[in-house]
N, C-alpha and C positions, 0 to 999 in steps of 0.2 A: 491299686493303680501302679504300674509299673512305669518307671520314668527312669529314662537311659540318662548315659553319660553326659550327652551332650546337650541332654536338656536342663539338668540340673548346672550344666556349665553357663549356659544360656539365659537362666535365672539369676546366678551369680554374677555373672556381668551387667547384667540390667542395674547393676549398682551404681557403676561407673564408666558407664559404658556409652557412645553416642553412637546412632543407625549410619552413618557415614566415616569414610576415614578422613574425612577433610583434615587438616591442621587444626589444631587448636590453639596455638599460639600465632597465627597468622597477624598482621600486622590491622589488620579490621578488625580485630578481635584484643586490643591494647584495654582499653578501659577493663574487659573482664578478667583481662590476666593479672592485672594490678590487682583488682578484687581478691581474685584466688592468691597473689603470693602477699598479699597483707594477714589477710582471713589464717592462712599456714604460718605467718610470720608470728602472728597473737596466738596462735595453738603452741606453737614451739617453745615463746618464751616464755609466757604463763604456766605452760603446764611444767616444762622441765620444773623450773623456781618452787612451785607448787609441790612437784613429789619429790626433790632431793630437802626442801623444808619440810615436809608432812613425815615423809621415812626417818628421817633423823629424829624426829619428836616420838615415832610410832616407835622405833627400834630402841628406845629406852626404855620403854617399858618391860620388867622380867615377865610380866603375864598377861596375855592375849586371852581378851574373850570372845566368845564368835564372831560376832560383828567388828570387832577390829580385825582378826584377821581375814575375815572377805575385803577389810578398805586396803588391809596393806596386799591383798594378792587385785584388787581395782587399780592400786596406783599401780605394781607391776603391768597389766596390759597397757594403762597410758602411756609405760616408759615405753614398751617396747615397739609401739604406735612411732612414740616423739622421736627414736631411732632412727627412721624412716621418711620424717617428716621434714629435714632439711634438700634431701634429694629430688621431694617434688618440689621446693619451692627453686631450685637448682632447674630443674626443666621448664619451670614459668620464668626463668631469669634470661636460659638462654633460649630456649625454645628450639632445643633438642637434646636429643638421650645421649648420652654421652657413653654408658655405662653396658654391659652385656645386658643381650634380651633379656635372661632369666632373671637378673635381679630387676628388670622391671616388673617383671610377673610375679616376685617376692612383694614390691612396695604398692603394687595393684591390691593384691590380696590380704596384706594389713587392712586395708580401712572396714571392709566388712570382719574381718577379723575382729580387732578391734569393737565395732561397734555393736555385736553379738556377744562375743566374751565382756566384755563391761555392761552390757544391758543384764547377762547373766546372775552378775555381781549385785548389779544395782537390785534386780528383786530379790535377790536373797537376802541382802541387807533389809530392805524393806518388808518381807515377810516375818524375819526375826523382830524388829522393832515392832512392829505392831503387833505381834503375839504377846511380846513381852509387855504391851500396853494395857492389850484385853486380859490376858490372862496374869494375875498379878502373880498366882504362886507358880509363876513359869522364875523355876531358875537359870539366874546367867551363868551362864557355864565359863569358864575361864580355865586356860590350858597354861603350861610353863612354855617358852619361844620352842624348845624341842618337839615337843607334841602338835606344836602351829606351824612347825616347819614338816613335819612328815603329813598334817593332812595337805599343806601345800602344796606337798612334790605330789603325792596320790590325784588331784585334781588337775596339776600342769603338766602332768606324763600324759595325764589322757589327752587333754587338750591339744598339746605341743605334737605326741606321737599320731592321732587319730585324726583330730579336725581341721589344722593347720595346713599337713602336707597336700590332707585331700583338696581345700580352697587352693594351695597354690600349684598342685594337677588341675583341676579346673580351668584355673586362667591360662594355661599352656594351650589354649583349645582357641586360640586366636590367629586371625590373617594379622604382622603386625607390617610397619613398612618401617625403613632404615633410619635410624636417629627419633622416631617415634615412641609414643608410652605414652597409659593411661589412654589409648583408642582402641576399640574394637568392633570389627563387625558382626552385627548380630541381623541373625538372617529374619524375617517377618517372623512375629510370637504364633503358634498356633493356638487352638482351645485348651490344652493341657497345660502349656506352659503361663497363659492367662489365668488358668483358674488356679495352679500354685501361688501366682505372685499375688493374688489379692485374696487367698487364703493365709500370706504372711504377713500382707499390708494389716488385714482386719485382727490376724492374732495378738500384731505389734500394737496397733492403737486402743483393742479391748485392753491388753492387760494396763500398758500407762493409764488411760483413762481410771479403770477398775482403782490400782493404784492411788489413782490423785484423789478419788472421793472418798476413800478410805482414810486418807491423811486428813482431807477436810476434814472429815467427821470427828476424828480425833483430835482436831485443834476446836474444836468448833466444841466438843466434851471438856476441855482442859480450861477455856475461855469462862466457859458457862459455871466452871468448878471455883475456879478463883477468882472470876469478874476482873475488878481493877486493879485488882495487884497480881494477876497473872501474869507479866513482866516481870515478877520480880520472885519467881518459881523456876526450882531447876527444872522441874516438870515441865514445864512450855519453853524453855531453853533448849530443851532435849528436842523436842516436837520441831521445835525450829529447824533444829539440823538435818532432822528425818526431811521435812519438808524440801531442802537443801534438795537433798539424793533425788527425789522426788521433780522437783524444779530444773532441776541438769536435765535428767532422761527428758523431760517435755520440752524442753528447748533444741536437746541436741537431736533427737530421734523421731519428733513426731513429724517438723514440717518435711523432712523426706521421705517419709514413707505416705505422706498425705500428696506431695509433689506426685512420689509415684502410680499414682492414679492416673493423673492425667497423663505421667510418660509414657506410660504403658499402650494408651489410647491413642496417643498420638506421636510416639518417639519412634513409630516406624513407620510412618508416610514420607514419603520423597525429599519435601520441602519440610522438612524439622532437623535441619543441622541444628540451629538455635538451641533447640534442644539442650545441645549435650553443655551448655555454660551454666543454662540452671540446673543441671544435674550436679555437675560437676560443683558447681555453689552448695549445693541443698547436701550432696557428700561432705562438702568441706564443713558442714555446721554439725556432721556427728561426732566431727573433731573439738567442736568446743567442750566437749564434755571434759577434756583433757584439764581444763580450768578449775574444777572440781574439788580440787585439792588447795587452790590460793581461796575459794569462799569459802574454803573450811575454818582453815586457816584465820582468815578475817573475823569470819563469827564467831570464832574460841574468843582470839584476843579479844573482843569487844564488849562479850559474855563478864571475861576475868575483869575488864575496866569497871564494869555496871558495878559487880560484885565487890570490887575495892571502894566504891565510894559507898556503897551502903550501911 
């Protein structure tokens, strides 16, 4: 199936995108503006606090085993999401762009950014932990920081040079109007561009799903292994935190793409400005993922409390 330019752009906007150009900071629309720059405000601060205290703890360490270095290249795409993230809440403040078009089409194109490259992370971390669960003579491999810093660059040249530019050519593919961001026109979906969107709607909630009952099972094995004092096992300590990675991705990615079911259906009839607030809401919650790094954080310290008074 071949699919042009402008339909793939047309997809990608259905992210953040509302079927009207109305305003969105209009003055009938105050309660939701408050929403979105509080929601940006707890994404900003949490997450910055989050990954300059989790990097500092990470970057002490002389040797990186896999799954650490997928968490430390995970808080990278946070930071460079939270970069970005003071300028929208900057447009909910004043309720206009202040800024050249193109970097609106730069801070556009973060959040699916973002929320694709960290979903990336998140199951690779997940598919290591749980190998290394089932399969017990699965060795952890652990690299010196030079060897964790060359596969890092190898994975963010591609990213950075390949997938990044093309999202932010995409978004260039908009009507926008003067002092405007984060609105676009998107013309009626046809049958092509419906059947991509809810071929990634269904890929996105099979694999989370898939995911979460895989975790059950494995807490649900470790429970069953130690009973009452499974609490008090680094084995269900560990599974904790897996569960953690696990509990972000379904919080932050699943009610948007379950949202976009019905936006799809209904985000290009006439009378669906509305619309684009809970869109724009249900985007702002794949930013919570950014917090990821303060409940890690939290469950360490908590871990090491239990463990001192024992």
């Amino acid at each position: 199936m071949n699919i042009s330019e402008n339909t793939v752009s047309t997809i990608l906007q259905g992210y953040t995108t509302s079927p009207t150009m109305n305003s969105p900071v209009s003055s009938e629309h105050e309660s939701q503006k408050i929403i979105l720059m509080l929601l940006y405000s707890l994404v900003f601060a949490g997450g910055s606090v989050g990954a300059i205290v989790l990097s500092q703890k990470l970057l002490k360490t002389r040797s990186f085993s896999v799954t650490t270095t997928a968490v430390i290249n995970l808080v990278v795409v946070h930071s460079m999401f939270l970069i970005v993230v003071p300028f929208r809440i900057s447009y909910y403040v004043m309720g206009a762009w202040k800024l050249p078009s193109f970097f609106c089409t730069v801070v556009s194109a973060m959040l699916p950014f973002h929320m694709y490259t960290a979903f990336g992370f998140y199951v690779a971390i997940l598919i290591i932990r749980f190998l290394t669960f089932f399969k017990k003579n699965i060795r952890v491999y652990y690299c010196k920081q030079l060897h964790s810093l060359i596969i890092s660059t190898v994975v963010w040249t591609i990213v950075i040079v390949l997938i990044l530019p093309l999202i932010i050519q995409l978004y260039k593919n908009y009507d926008s109007k003067k002092e405007r961001c984060f609105e676009y026109h998107v013309k009626n979906y046809d049958q092509q561009i419906i059947t991509v969107n809810y071929f990634i709607i269904i890929s996105m909630i099979l694999a989370m799903t898939t995911l979460m009952i895989i975790q059950i099972i494995i807490l649900a094995k470790v429970v069953m292994k130690f009973k009452k004092e499974a609490c008090s096992h680094q084995e269900f300590r560990a599974q904790v935190k897996t569960f953690l990675f696990v509990l972000a991705m379904l919080i932050s990615f699943l009610p948007y793409h379950i949202f976009r079911i019905y936006y799809i259906s209904e985000g290009t009839q006439p009378n669906s400005t509305e619309l684009y607030f809970y869109n724009e809401f249900c985007s702002g919650l794949t930013a919570i993922s950014c917090l990821d790094s303060l409940v890690i954080l939290a469950v360490v310290s908590l871990s090491k409390r239990q463990m001192s008074f024992q």
